[in-house]
C-alpha positions in Angstrom: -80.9 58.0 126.2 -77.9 59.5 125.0 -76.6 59.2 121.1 -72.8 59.0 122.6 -71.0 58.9 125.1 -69.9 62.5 124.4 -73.0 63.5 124.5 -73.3 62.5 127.7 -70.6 64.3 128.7 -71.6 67.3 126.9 -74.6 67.6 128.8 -73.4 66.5 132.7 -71.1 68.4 135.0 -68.5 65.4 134.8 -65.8 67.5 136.3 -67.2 66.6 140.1 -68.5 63.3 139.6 -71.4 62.6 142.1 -74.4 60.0 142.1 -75.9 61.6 138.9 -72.6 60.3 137.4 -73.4 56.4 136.1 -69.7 55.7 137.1 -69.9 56.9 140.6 -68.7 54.4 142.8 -67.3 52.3 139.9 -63.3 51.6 140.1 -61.5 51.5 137.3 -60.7 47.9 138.5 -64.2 47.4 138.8 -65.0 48.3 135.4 -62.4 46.4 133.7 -62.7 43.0 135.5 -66.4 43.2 134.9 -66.0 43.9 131.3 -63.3 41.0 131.0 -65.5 38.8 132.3 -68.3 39.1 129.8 -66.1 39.7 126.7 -62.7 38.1 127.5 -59.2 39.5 126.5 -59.3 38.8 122.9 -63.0 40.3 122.5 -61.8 43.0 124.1 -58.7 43.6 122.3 -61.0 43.4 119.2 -63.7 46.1 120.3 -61.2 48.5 121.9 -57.4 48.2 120.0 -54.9 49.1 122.6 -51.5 46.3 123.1 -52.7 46.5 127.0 -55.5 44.0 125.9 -53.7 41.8 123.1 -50.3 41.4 124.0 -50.1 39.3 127.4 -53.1 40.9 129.0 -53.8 41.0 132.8 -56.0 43.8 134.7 -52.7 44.5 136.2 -50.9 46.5 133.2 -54.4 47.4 131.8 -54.7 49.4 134.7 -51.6 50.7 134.9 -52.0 52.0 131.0 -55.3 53.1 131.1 -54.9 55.2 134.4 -51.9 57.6 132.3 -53.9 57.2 128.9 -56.7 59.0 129.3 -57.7 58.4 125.9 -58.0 54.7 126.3 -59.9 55.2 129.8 -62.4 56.9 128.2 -62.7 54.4 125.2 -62.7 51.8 128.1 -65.3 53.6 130.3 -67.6 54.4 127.0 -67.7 50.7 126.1 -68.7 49.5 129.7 -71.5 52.3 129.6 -73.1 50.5 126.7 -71.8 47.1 127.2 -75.9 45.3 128.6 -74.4 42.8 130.9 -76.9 40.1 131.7 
């Protein structure tokens, strides 16, 4: 188990993601509806401050902010790699 997520990244190639890569085959659509659906918007918005998921949310504009912030993806992706979905 890794401490962080950049350790994780720290320790795999993630430059040519393959299936070693937890995210392969994950969307980034994928990844946030799933993660909407077990927290909600305003969880969300709490856990991970960006206006994409507190001002008039919809996957829509997520995804169109998080795929030119790559910042936020990665805040995004790092939650949903710890986030135990039952």
């Amino acid at each position: 188990m890794y401490r962080s997520f950049a350790e994780y990244m720290s320790r795999n190639n993630t430059d040519n993601p393959g299936p070693g890569d937890p995210l392969h085959g994950i969307t980034l659509e994928m990844l946030l509806t799933r993660l909407v659906e077990h927290y909600g918007w305003e969880r969300l918005g709490g856990l991970i401050a960006i206006n994409c998921f507190t001002k008039d949310p919809s996957i829509r504009s997520s995804l169109k902010f998080l795929r030119k912030t790559e910042w936020a993806r990665k805040k995004v992706e790092t939650l949903y790699l710890r986030t135990r979905f039952s």
